[in-house]
Backbone as XML, in Angstrom:
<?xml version="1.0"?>
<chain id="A" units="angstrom">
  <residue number="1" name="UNK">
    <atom name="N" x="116.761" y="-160.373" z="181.808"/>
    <atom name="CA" x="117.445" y="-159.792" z="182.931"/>
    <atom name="C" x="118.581" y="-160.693" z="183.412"/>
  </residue>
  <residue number="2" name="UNK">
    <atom name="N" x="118.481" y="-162.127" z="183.119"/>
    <atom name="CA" x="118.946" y="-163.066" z="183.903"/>
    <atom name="C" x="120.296" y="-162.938" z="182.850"/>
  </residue>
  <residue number="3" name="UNK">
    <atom name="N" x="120.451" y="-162.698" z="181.612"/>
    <atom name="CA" x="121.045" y="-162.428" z="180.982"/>
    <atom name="C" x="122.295" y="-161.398" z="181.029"/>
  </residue>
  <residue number="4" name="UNK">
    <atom name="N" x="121.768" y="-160.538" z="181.594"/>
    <atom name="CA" x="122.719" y="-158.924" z="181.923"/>
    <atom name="C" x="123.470" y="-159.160" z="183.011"/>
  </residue>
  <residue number="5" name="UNK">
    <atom name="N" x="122.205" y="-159.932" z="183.833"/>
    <atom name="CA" x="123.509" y="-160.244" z="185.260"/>
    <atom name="C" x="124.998" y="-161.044" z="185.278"/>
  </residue>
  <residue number="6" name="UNK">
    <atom name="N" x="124.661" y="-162.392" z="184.203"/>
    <atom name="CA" x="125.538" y="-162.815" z="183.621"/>
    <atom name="C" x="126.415" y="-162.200" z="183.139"/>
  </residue>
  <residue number="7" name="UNK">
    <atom name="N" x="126.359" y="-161.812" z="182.099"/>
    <atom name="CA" x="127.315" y="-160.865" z="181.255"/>
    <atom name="C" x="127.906" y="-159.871" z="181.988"/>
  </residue>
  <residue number="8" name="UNK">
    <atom name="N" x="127.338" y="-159.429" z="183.528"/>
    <atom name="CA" x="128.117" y="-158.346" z="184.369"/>
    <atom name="C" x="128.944" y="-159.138" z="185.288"/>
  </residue>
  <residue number="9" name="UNK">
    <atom name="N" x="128.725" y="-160.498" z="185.721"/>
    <atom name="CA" x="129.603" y="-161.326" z="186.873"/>
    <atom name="C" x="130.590" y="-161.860" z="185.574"/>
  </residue>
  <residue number="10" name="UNK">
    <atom name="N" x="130.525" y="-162.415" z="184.450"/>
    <atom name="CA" x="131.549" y="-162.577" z="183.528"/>
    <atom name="C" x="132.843" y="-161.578" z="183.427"/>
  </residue>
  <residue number="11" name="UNK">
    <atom name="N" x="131.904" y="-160.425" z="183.272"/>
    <atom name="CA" x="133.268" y="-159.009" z="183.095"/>
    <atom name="C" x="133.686" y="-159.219" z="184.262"/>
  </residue>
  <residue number="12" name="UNK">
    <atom name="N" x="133.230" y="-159.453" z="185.136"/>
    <atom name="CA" x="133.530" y="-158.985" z="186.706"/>
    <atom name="C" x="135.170" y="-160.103" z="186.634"/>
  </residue>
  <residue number="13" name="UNK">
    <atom name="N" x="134.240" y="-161.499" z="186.187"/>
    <atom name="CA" x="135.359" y="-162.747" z="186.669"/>
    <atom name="C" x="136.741" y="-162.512" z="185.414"/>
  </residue>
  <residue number="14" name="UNK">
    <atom name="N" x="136.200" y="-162.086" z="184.797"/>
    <atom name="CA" x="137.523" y="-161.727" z="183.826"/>
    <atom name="C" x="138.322" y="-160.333" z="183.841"/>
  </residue>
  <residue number="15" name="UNK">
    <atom name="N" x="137.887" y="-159.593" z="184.759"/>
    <atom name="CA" x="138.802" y="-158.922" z="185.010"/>
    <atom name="C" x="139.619" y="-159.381" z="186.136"/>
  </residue>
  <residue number="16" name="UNK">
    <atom name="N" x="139.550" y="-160.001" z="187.310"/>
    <atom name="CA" x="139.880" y="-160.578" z="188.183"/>
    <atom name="C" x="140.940" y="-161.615" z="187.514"/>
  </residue>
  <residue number="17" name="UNK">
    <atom name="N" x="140.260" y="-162.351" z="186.715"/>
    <atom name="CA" x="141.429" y="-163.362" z="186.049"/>
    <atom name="C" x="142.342" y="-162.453" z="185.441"/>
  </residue>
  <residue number="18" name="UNK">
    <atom name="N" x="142.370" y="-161.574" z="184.754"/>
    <atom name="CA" x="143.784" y="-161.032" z="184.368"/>
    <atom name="C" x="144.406" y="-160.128" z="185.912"/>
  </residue>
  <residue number="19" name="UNK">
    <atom name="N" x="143.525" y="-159.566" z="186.904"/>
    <atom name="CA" x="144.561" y="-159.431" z="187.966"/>
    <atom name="C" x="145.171" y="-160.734" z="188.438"/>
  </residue>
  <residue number="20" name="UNK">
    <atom name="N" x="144.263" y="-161.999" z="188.735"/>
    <atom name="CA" x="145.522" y="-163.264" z="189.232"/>
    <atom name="C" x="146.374" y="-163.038" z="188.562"/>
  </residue>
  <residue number="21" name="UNK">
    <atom name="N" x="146.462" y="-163.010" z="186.900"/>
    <atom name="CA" x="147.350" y="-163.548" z="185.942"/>
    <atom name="C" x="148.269" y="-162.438" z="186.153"/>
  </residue>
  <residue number="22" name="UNK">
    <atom name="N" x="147.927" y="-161.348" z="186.372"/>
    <atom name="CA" x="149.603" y="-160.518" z="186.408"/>
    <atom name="C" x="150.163" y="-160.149" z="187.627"/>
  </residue>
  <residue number="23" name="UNK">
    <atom name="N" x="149.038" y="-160.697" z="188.581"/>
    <atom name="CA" x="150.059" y="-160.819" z="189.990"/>
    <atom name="C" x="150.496" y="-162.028" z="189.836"/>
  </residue>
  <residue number="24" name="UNK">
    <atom name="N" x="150.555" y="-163.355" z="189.373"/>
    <atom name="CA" x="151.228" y="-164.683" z="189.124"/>
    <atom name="C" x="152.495" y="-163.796" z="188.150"/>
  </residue>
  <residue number="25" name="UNK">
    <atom name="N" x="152.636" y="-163.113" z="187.721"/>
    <atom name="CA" x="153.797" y="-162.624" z="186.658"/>
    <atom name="C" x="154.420" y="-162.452" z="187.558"/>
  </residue>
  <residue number="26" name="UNK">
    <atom name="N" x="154.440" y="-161.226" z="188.512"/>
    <atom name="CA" x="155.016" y="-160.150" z="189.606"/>
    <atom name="C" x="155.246" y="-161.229" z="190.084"/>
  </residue>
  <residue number="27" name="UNK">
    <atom name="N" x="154.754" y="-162.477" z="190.676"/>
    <atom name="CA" x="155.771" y="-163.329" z="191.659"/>
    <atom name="C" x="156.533" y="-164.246" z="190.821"/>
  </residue>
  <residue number="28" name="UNK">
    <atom name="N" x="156.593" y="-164.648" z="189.420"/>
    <atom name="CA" x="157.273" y="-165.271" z="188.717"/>
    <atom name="C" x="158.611" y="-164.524" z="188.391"/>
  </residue>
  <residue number="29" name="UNK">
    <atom name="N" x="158.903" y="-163.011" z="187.997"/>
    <atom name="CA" x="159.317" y="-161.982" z="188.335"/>
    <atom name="C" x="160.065" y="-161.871" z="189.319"/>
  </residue>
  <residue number="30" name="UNK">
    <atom name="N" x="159.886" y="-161.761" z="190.510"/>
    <atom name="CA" x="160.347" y="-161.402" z="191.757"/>
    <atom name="C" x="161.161" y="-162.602" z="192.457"/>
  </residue>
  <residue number="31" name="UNK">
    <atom name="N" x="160.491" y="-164.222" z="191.753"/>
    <atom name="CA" x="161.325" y="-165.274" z="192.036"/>
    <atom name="C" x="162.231" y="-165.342" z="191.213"/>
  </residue>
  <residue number="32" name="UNK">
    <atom name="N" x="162.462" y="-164.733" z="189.879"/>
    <atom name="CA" x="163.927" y="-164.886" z="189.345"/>
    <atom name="C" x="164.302" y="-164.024" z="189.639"/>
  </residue>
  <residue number="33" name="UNK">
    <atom name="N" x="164.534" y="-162.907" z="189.759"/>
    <atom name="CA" x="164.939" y="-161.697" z="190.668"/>
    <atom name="C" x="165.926" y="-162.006" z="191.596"/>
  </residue>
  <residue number="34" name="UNK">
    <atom name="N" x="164.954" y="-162.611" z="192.608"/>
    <atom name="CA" x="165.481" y="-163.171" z="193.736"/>
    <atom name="C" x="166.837" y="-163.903" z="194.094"/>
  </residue>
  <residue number="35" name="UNK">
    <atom name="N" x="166.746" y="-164.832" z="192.944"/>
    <atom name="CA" x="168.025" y="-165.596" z="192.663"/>
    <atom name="C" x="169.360" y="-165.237" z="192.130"/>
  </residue>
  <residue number="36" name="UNK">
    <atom name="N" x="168.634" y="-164.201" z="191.436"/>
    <atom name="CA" x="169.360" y="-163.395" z="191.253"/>
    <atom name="C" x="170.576" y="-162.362" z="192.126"/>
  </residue>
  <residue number="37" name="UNK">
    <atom name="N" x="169.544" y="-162.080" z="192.726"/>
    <atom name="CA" x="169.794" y="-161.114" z="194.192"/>
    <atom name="C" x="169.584" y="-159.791" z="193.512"/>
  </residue>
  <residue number="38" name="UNK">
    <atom name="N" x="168.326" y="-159.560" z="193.059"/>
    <atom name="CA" x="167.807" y="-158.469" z="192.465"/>
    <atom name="C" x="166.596" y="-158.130" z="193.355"/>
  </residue>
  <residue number="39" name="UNK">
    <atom name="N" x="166.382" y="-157.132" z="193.992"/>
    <atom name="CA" x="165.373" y="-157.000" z="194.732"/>
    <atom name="C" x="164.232" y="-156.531" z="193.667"/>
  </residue>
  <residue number="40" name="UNK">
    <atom name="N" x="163.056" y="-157.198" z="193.192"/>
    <atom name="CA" x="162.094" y="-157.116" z="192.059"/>
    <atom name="C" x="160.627" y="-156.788" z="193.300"/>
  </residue>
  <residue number="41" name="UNK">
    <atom name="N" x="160.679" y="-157.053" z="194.671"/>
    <atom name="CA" x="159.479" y="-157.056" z="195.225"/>
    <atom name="C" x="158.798" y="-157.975" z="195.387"/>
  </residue>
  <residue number="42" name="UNK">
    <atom name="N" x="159.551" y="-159.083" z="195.832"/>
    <atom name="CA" x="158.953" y="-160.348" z="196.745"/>
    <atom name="C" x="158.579" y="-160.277" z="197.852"/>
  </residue>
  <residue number="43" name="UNK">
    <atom name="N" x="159.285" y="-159.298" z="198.423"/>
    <atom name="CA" x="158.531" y="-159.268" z="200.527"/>
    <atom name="C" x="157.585" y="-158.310" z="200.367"/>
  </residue>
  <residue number="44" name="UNK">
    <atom name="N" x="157.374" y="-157.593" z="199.033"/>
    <atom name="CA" x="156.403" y="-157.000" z="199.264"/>
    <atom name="C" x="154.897" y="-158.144" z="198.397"/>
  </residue>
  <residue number="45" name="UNK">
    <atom name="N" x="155.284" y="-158.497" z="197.560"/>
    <atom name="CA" x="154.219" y="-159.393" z="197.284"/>
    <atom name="C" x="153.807" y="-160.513" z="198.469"/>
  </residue>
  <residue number="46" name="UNK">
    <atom name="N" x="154.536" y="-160.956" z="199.037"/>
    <atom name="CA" x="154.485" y="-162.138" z="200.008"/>
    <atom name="C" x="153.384" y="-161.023" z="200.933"/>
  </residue>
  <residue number="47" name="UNK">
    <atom name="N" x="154.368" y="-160.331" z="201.431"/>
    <atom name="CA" x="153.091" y="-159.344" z="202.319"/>
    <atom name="C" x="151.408" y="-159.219" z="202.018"/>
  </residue>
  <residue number="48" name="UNK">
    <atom name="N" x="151.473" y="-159.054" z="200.542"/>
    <atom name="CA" x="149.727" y="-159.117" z="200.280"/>
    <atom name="C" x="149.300" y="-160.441" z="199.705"/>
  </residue>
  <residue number="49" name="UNK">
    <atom name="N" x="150.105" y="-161.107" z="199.930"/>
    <atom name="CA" x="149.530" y="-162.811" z="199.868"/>
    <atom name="C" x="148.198" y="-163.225" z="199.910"/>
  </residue>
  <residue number="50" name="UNK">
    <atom name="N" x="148.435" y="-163.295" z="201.925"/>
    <atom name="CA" x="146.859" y="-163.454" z="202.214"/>
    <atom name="C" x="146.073" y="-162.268" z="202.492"/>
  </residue>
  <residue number="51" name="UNK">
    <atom name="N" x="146.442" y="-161.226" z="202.440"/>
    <atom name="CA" x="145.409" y="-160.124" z="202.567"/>
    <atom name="C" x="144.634" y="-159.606" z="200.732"/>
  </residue>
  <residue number="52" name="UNK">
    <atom name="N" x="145.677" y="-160.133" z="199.957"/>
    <atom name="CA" x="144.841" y="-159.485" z="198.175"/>
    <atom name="C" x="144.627" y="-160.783" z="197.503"/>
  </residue>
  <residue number="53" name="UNK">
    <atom name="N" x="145.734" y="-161.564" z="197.172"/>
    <atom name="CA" x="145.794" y="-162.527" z="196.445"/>
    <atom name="C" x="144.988" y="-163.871" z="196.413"/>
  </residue>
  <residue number="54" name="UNK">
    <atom name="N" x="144.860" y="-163.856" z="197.891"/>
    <atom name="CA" x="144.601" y="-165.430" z="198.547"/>
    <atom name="C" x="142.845" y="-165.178" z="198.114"/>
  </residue>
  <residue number="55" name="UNK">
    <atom name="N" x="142.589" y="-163.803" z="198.490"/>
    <atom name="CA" x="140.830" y="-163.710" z="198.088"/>
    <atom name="C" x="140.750" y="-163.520" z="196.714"/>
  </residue>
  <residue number="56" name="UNK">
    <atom name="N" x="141.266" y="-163.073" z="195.901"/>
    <atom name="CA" x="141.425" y="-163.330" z="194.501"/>
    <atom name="C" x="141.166" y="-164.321" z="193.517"/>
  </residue>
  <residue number="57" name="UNK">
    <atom name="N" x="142.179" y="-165.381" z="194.043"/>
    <atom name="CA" x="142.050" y="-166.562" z="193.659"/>
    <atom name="C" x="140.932" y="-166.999" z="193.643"/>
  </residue>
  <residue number="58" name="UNK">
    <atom name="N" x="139.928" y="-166.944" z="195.208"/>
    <atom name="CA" x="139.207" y="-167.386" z="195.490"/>
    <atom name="C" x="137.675" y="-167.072" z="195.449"/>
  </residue>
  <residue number="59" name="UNK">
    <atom name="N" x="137.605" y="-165.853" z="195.066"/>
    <atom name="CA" x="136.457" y="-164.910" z="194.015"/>
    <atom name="C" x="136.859" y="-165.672" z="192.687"/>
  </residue>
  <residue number="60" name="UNK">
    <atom name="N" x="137.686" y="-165.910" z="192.269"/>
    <atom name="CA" x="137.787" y="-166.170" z="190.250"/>
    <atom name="C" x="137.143" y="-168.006" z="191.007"/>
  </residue>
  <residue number="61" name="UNK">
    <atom name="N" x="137.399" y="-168.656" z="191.607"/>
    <atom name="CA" x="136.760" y="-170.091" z="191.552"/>
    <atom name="C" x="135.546" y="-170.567" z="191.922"/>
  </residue>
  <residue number="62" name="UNK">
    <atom name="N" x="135.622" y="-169.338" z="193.068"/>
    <atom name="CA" x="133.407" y="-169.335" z="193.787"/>
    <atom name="C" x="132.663" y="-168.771" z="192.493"/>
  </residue>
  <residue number="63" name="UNK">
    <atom name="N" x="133.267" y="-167.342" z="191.531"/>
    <atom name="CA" x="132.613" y="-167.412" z="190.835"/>
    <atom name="C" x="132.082" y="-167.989" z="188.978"/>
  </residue>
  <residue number="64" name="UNK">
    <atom name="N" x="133.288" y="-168.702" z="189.065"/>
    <atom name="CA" x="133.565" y="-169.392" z="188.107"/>
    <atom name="C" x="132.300" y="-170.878" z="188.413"/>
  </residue>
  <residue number="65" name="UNK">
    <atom name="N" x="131.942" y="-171.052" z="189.849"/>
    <atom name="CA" x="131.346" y="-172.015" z="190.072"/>
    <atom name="C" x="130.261" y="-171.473" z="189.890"/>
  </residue>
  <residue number="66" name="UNK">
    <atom name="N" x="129.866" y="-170.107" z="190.595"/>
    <atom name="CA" x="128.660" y="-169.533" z="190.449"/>
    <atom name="C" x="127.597" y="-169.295" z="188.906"/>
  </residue>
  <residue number="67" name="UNK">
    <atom name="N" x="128.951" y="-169.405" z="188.092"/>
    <atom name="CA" x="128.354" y="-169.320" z="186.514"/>
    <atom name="C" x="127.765" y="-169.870" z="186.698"/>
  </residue>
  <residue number="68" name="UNK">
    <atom name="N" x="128.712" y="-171.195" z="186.333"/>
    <atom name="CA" x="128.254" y="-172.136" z="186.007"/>
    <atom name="C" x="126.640" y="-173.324" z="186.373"/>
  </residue>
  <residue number="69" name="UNK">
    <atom name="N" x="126.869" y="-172.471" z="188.079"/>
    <atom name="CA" x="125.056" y="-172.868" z="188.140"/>
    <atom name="C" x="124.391" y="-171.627" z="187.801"/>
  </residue>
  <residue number="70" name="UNK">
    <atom name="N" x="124.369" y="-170.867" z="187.576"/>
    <atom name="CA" x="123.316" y="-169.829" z="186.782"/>
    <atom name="C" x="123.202" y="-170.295" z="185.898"/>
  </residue>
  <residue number="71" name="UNK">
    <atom name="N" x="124.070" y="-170.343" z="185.029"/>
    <atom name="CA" x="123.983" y="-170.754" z="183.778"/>
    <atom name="C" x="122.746" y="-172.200" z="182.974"/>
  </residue>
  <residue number="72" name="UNK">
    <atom name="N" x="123.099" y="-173.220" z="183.960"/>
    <atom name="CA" x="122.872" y="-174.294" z="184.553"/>
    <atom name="C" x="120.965" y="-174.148" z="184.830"/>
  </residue>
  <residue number="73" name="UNK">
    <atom name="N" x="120.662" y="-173.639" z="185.512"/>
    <atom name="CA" x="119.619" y="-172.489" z="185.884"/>
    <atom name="C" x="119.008" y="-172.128" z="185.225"/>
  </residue>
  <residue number="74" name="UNK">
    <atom name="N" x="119.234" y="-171.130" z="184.030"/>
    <atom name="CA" x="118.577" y="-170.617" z="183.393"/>
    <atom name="C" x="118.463" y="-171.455" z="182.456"/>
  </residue>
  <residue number="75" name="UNK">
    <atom name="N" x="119.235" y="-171.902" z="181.779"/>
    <atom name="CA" x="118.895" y="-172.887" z="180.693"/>
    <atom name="C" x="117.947" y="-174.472" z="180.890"/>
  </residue>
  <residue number="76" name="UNK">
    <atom name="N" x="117.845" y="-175.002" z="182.186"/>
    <atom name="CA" x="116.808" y="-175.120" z="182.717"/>
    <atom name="C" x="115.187" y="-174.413" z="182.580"/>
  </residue>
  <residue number="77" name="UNK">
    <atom name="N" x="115.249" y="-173.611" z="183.208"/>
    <atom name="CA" x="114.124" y="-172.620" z="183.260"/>
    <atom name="C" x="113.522" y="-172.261" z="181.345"/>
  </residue>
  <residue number="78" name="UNK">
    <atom name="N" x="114.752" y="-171.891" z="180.801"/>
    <atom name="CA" x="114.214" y="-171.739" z="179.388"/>
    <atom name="C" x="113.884" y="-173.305" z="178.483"/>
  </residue>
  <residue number="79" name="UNK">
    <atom name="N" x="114.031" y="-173.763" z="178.945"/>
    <atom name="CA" x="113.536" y="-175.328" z="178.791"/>
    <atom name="C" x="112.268" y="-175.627" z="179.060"/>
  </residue>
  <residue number="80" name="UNK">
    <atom name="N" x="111.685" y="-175.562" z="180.450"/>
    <atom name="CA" x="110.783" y="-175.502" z="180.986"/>
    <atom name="C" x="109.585" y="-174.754" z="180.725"/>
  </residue>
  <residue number="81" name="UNK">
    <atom name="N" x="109.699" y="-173.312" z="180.052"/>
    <atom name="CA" x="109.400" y="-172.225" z="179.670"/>
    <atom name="C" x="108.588" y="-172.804" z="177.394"/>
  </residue>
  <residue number="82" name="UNK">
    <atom name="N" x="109.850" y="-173.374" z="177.218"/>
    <atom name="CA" x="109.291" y="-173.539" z="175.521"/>
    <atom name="C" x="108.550" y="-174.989" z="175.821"/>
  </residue>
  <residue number="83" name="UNK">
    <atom name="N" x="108.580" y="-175.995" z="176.985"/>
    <atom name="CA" x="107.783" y="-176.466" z="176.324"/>
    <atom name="C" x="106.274" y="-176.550" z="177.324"/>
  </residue>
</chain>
C-alpha cells in the first residue's frame, strides 16, 4: 500500500515540476519580451506570483522532502520486517 501512495505523491510532484518549469519559461519569455517592449504577459504573471507560483514552488520542495522521509520509512520498516 505504502507503495501506491508513493507512486501517487511522485506523479503528483512531477506534474507540478513541469508546471514550475513552464511557468519559469512564461517569465523567462515575458522578461525578454519586456526588453524588448513586447508585451508577452509579465504583469500578468507577476500578478499570480504569490497567489499560484509562490505555493508551487513550495508543494514541489515540502514534497520532495516528504518523499524522501517516506521513502526513508519504509525502507526502514522493510528492514526491520526481513530480519
Amino acid at each position: 500500500m505504502w507503495d501506491r501512495v508513493l507512486n501517487g505523491l511522485n506523479w503528483l510532484l512531477v506534474a507540478n515540476l513541469f508546471f514550475v518549469l513552464a511557468s519559469f519559461g512564461w517569465f523567462a519569455t515575458a522578461v525578454v519580451g519586456r526588453s524588448f517592449n513586447v508585451n508577452l504577459g509579465f504583469d500578468l504573471w507577476y500578478s499570480l506570483w504569490t497567489p499560484l507560483f509562490q505555493p508551487a514552488i513550495g508543494i514541489l520542495m515540502a514534497g520532495a522532502i516528504a518523499i524522501g522521509v517516506l521513502r526513508w520509512i519504509a525502507n526502514k520498516l522493510e528492514a526491520l520486517r526481513s530480519s
